[in-house]
Short mmCIF file of the C-alpha atoms (twelve columns), coordinates in Angstrom:
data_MODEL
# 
_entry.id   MODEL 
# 
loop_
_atom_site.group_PDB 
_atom_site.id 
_atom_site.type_symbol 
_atom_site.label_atom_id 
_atom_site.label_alt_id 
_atom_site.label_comp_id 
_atom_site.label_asym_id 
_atom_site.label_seq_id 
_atom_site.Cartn_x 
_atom_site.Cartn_y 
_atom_site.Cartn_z 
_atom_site.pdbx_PDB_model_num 
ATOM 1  C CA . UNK A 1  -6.191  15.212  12.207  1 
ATOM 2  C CA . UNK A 2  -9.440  16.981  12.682  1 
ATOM 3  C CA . UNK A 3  -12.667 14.658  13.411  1 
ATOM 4  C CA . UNK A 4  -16.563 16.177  13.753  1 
ATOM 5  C CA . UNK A 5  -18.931 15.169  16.068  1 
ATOM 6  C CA . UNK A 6  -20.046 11.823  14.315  1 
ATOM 7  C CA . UNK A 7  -16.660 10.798  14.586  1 
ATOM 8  C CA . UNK A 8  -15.446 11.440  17.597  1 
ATOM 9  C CA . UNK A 9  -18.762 9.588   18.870  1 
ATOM 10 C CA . UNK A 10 -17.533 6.722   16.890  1 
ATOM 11 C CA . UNK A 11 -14.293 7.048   18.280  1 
ATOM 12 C CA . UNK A 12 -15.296 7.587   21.708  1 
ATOM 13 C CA . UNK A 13 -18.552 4.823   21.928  1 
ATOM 14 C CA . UNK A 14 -18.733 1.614   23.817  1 
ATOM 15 C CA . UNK A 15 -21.960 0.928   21.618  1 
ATOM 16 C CA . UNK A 16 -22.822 0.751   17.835  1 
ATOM 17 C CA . UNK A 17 -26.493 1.134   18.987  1 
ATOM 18 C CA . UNK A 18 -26.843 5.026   17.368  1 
ATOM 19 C CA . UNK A 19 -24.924 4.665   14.365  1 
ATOM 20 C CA . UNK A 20 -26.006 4.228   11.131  1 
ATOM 21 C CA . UNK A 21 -24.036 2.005   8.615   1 
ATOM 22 C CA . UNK A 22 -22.894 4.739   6.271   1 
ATOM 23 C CA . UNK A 23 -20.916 6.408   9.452   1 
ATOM 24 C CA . UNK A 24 -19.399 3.544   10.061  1 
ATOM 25 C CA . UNK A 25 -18.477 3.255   6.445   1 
ATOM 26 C CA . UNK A 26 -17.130 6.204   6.460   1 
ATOM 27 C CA . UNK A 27 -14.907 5.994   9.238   1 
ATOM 28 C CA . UNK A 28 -13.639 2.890   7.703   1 
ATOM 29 C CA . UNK A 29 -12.840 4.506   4.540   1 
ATOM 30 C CA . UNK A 30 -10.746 6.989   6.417   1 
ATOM 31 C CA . UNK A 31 -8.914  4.921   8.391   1 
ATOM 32 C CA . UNK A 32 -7.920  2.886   4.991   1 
ATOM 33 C CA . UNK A 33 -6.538  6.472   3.352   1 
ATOM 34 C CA . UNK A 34 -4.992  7.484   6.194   1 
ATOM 35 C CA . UNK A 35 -3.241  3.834   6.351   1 
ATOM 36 C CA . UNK A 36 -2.550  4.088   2.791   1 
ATOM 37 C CA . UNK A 37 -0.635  7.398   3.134   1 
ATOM 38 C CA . UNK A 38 1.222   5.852   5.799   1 
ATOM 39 C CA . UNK A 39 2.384   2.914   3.707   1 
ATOM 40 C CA . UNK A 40 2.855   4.930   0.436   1 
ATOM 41 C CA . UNK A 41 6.612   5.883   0.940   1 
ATOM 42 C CA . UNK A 42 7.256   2.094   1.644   1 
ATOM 43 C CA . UNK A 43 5.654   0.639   -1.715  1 
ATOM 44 C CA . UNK A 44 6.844   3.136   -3.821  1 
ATOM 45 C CA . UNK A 45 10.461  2.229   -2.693  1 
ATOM 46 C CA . UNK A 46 9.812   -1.193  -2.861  1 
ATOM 47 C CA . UNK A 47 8.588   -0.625  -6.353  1 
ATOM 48 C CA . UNK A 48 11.327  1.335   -7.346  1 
ATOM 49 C CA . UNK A 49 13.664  -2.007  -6.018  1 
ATOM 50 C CA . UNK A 50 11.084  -4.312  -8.185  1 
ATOM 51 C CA . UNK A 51 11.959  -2.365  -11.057 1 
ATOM 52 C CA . UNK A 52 15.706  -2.267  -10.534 1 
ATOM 53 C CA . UNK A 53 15.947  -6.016  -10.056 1 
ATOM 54 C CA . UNK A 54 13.886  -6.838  -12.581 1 
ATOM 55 C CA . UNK A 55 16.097  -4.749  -15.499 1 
ATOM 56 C CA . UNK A 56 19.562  -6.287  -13.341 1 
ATOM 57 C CA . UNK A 57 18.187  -9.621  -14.078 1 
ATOM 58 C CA . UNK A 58 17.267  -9.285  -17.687 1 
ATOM 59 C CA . UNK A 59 20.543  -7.877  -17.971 1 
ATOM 60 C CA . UNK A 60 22.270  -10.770 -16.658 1 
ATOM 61 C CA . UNK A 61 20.096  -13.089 -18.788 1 
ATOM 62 C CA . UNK A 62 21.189  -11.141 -21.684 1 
ATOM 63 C CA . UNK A 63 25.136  -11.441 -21.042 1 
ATOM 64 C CA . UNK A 64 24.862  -15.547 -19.974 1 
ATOM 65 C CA . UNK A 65 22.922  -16.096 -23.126 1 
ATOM 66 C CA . UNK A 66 25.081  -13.727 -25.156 1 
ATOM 67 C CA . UNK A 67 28.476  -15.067 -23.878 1 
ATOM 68 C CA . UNK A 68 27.649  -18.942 -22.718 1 
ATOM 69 C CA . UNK A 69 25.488  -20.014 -25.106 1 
ATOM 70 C CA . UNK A 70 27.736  -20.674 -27.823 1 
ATOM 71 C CA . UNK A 71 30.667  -22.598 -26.231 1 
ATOM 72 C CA . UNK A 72 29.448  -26.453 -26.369 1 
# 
């Protein structure tokens, strides 16, 4: 992770006195990709387990209507 000058001062200040708003911005908007690529591997896995329960329990719906429905 390589940082320039205006960043490292960000990282490295006690004071917000010097910086302008768009640094700041910016620094902010890296953190939040960085953070997303961190938490990518988790939400696609969790979306590939959203997926897979969601065609299990259509599947099940399917069979209890199918088979249960018609015994009264």
């Amino acid at each position: 992770m390589e940082f320039n000058a205006s960043e490292q001062d960000i990282l490295y200040s006690n004071t917000t006195e010097n910086l302008e708003l768009f640094d700041i911005d910016m620094y902010r908007q890296q953190l939040s990709d960085q953070m997303a690529m961190v938490l990518l591997p988790a939400i696609v896995v969790l979306g590939i387990v959203l997926l897979t329960g969601a065609v299990g329990n259509t599947l099940v719906f399917y069979i209890y209507i199918s088979k249960f429905s018609s015994s009264s």
